[in-house]
MDAnalysis code that builds the backbone (N, CA, C; Angstrom):
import MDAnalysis as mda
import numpy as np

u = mda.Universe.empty(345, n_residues=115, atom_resindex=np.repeat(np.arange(115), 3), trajectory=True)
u.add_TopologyAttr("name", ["N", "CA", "C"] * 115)
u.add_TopologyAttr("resid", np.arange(1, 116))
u.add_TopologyAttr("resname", ["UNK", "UNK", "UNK", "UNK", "UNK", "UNK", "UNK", "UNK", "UNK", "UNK", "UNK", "UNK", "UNK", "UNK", "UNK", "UNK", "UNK", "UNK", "UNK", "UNK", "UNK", "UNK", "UNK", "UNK", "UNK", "UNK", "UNK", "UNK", "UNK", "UNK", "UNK", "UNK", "UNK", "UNK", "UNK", "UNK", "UNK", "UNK", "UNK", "UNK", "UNK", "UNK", "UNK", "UNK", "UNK", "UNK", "UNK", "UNK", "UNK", "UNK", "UNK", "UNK", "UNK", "UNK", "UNK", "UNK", "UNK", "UNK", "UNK", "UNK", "UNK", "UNK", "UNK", "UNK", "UNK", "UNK", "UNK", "UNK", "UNK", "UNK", "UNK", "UNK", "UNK", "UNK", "UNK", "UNK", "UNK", "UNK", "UNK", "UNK", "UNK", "UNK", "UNK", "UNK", "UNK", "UNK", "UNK", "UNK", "UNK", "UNK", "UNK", "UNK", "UNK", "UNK", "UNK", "UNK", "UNK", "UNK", "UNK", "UNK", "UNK", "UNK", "UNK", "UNK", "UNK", "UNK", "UNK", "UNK", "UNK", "UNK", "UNK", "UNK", "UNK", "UNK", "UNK"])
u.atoms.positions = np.array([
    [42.755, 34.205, -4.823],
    [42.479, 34.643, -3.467],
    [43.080, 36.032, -3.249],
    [42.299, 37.119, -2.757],
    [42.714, 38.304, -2.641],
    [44.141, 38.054, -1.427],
    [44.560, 39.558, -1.276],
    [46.143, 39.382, -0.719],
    [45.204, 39.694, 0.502],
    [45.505, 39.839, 1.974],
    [45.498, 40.293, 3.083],
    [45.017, 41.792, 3.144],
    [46.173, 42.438, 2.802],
    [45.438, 43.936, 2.649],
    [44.636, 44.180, 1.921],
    [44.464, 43.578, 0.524],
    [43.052, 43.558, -0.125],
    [41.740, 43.509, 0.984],
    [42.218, 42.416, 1.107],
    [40.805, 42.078, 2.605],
    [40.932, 42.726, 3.245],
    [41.718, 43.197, 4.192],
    [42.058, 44.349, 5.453],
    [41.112, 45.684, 4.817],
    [41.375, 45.987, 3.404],
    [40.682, 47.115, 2.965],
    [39.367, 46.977, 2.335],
    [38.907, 45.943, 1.778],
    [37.557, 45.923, 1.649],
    [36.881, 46.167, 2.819],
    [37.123, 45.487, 3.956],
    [37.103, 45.218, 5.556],
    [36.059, 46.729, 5.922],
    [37.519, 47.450, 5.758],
    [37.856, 48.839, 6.151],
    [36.225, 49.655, 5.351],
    [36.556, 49.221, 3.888],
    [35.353, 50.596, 3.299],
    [34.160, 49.812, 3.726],
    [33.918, 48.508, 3.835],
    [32.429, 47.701, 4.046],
    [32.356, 48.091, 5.794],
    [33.033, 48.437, 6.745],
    [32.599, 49.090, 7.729],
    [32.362, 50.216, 7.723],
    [33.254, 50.969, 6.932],
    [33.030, 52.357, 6.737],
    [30.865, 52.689, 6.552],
    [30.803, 51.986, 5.389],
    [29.735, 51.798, 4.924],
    [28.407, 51.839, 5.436],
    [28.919, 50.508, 6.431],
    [27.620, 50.191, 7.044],
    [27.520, 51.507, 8.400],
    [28.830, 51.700, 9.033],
    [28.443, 53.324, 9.723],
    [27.586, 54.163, 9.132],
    [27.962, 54.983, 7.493],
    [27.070, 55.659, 7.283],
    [25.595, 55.061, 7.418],
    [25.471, 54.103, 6.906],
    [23.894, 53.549, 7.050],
    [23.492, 53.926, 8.424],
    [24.131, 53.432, 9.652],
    [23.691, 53.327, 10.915],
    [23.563, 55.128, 11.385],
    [24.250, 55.622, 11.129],
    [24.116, 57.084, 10.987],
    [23.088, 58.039, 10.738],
    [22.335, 57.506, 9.433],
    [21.331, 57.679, 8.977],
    [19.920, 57.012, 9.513],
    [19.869, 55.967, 9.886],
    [18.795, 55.008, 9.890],
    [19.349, 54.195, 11.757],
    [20.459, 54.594, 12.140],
    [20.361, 53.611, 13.519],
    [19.739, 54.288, 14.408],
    [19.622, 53.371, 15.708],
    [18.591, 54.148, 17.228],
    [17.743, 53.308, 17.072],
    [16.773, 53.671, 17.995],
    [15.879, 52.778, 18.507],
    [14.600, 52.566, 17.549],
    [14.576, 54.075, 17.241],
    [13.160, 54.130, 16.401],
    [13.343, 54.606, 14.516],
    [14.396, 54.832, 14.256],
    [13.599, 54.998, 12.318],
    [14.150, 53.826, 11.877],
    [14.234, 53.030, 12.505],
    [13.805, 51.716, 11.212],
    [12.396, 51.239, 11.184],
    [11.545, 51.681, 12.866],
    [10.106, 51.193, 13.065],
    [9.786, 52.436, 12.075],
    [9.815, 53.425, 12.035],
    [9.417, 54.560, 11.466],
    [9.294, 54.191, 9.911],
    [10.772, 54.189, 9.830],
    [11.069, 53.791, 8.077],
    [9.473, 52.572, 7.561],
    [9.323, 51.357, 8.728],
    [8.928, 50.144, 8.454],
    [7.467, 50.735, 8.435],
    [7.239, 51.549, 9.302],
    [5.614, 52.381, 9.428],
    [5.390, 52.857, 7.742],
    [6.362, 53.776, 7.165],
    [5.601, 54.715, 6.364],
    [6.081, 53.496, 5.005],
    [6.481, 52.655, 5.277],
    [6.457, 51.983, 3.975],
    [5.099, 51.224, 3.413],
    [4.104, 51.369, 4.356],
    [2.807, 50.572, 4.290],
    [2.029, 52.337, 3.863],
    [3.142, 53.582, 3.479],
    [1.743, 54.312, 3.016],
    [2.298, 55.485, 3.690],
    [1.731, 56.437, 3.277],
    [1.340, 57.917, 4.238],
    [0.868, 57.973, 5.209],
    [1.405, 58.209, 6.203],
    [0.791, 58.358, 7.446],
    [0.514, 59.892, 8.451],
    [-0.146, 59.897, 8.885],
    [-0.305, 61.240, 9.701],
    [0.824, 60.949, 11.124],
    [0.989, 62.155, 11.737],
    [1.851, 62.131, 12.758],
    [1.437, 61.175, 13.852],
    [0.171, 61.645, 14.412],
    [-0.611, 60.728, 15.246],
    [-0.544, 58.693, 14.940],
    [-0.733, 58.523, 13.659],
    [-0.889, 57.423, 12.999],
    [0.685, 56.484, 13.418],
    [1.645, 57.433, 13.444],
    [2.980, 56.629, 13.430],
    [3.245, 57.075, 15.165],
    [2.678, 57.537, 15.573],
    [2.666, 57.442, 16.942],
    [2.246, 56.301, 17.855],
    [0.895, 56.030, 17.357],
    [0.323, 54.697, 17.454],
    [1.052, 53.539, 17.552],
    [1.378, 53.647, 16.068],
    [2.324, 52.208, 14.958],
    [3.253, 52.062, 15.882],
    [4.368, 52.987, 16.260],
    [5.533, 52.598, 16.787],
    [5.741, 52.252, 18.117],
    [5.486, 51.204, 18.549],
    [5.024, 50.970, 19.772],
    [6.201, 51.370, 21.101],
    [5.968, 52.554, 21.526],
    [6.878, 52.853, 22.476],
    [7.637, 54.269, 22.588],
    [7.555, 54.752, 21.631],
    [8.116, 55.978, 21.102],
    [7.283, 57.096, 21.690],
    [8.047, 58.311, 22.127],
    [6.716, 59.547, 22.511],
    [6.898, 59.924, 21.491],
    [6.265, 61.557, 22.193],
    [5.975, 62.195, 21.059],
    [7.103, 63.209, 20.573],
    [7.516, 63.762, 21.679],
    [8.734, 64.507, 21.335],
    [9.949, 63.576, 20.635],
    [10.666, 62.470, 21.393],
    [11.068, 61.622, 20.409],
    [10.670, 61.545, 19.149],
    [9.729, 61.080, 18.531],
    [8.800, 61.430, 17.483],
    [9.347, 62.223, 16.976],
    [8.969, 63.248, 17.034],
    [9.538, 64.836, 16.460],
    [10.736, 64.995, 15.748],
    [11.570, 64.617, 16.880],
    [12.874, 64.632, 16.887],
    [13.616, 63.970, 15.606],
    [12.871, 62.426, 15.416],
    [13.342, 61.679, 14.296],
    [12.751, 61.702, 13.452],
    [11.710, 62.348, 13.161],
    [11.116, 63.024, 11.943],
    [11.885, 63.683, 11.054],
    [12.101, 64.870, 12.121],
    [12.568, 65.851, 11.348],
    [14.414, 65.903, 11.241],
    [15.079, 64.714, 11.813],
    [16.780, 64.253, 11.367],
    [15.994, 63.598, 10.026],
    [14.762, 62.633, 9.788],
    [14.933, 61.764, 8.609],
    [14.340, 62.891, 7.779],
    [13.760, 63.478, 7.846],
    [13.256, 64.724, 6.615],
    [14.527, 65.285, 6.214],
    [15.401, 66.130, 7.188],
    [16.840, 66.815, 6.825],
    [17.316, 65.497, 5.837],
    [17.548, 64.375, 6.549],
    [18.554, 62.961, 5.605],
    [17.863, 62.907, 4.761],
    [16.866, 63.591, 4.030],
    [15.613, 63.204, 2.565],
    [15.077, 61.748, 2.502],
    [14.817, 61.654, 3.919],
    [14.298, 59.728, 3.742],
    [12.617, 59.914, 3.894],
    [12.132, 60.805, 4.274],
    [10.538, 61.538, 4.353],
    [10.647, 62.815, 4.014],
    [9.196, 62.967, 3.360],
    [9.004, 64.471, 3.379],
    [7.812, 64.477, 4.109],
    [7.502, 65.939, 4.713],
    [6.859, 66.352, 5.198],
    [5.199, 67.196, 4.449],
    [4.041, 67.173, 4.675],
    [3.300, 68.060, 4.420],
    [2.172, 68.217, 5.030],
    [1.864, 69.623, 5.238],
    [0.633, 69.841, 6.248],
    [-0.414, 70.474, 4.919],
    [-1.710, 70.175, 6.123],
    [-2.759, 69.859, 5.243],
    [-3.388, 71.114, 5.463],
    [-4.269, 71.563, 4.613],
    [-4.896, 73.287, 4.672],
    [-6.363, 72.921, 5.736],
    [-6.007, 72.125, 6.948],
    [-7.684, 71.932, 7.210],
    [-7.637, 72.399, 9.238],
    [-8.367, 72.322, 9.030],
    [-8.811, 72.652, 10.785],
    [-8.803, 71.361, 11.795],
    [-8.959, 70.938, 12.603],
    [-7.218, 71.352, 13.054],
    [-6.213, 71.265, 11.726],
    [-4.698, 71.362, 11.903],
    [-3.820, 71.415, 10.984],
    [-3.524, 69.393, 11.149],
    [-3.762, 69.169, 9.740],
    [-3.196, 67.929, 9.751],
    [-1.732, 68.000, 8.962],
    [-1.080, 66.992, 9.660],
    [0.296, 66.736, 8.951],
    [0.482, 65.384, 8.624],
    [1.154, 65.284, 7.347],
    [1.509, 63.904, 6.809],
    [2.693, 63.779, 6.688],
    [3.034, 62.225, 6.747],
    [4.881, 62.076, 6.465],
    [4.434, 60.862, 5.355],
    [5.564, 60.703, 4.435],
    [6.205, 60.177, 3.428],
    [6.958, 59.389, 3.300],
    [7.502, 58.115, 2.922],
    [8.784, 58.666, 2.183],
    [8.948, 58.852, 0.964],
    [9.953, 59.488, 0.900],
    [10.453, 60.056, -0.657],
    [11.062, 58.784, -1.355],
    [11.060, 58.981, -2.574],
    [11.725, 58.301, -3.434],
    [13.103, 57.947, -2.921],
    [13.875, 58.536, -2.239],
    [15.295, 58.089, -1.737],
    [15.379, 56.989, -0.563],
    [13.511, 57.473, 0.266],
    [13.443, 56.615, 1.772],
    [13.043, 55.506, 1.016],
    [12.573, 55.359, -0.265],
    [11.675, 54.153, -0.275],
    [12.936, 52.819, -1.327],
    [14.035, 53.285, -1.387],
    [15.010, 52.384, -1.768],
    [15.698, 51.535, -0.404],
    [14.559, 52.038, 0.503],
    [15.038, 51.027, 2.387],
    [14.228, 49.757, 2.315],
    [12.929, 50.351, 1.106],
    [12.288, 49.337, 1.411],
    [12.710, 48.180, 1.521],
    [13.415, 47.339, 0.632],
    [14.228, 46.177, 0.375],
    [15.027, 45.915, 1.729],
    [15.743, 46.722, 2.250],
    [16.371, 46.748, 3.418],
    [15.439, 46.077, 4.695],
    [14.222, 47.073, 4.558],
    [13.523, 46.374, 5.763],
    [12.330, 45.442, 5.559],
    [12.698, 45.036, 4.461],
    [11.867, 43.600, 4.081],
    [12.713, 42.827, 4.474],
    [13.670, 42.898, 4.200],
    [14.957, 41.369, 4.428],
    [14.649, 41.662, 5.954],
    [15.351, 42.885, 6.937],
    [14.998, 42.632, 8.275],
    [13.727, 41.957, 9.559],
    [12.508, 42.201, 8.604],
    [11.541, 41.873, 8.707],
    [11.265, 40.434, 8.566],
    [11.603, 39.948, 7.509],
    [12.185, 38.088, 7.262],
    [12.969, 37.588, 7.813],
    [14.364, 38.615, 8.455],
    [14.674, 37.733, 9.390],
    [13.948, 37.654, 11.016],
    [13.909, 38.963, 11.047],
    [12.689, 38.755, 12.887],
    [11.929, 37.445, 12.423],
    [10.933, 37.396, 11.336],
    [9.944, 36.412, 11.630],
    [10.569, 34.606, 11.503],
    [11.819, 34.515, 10.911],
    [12.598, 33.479, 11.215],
    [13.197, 33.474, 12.759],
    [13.712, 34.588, 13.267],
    [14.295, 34.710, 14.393],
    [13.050, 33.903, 15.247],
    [11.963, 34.773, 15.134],
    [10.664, 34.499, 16.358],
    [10.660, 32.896, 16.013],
    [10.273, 32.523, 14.755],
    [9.886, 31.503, 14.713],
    [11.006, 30.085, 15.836],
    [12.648, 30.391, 15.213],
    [13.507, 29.851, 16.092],
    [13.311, 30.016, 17.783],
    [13.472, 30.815, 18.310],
    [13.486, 31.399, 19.669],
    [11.877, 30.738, 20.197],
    [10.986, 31.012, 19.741],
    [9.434, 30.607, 20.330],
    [8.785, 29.470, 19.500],
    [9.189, 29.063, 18.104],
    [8.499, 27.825, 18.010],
    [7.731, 27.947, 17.188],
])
């Protein structure tokens, strides 16, 4: 059995931890975001739709914090109007796992709560 401060300090870095995560990925909207572009490439408009509730400036906003964090990339398209696509990158798409488990639990949650 670990000593006390053993535990006190695992404690310590496994909160530490999960801050950075929440840092990166907490708020209201990039985990719907994250959960949007994992079904694919999407255009700006497209995850506007998807995320039910979000404007557009919001939108924007967490786009371009998760592009800076390298969890999407960005690219616009050479066409008339200008289309733009989001991603994720190889770094966003190691969430996937993350928001599969979250996703399994909502649909256990719903199932408990409504039946």
């Amino acid at each position: 059995m670990k000593e006390n401060n053993d535990v006190a300090h695992d404690c310590k870095k496994t909160i530490l931890a999960v801050h950075d995560v929440m840092d990166v990925i907490g708020g209201k909207w990039k985990i719907s975001i994250v959960a949007a572009l994992s079904f694919g490439t999407r255009r700006y408009t497209d995850i506007l739709k998807e995320v039910n509730g979000i404007s557009g400036k919001m939108l924007s906003r967490e786009l371009k914090e998760m592009e800076a964090d390298q969890l999407i990339s960005r690219t616009v398209m050479d066409t008339h109007p200008v289309t733009v696509q989001y991603e994720l990158t190889e770094y966003g798409k190691t969430l996937r796992p993350i928001i599969n488990q979250l996703a399994s639990w909502g649909f256990e949650h719903r199932k408990r709560l409504f039946g």
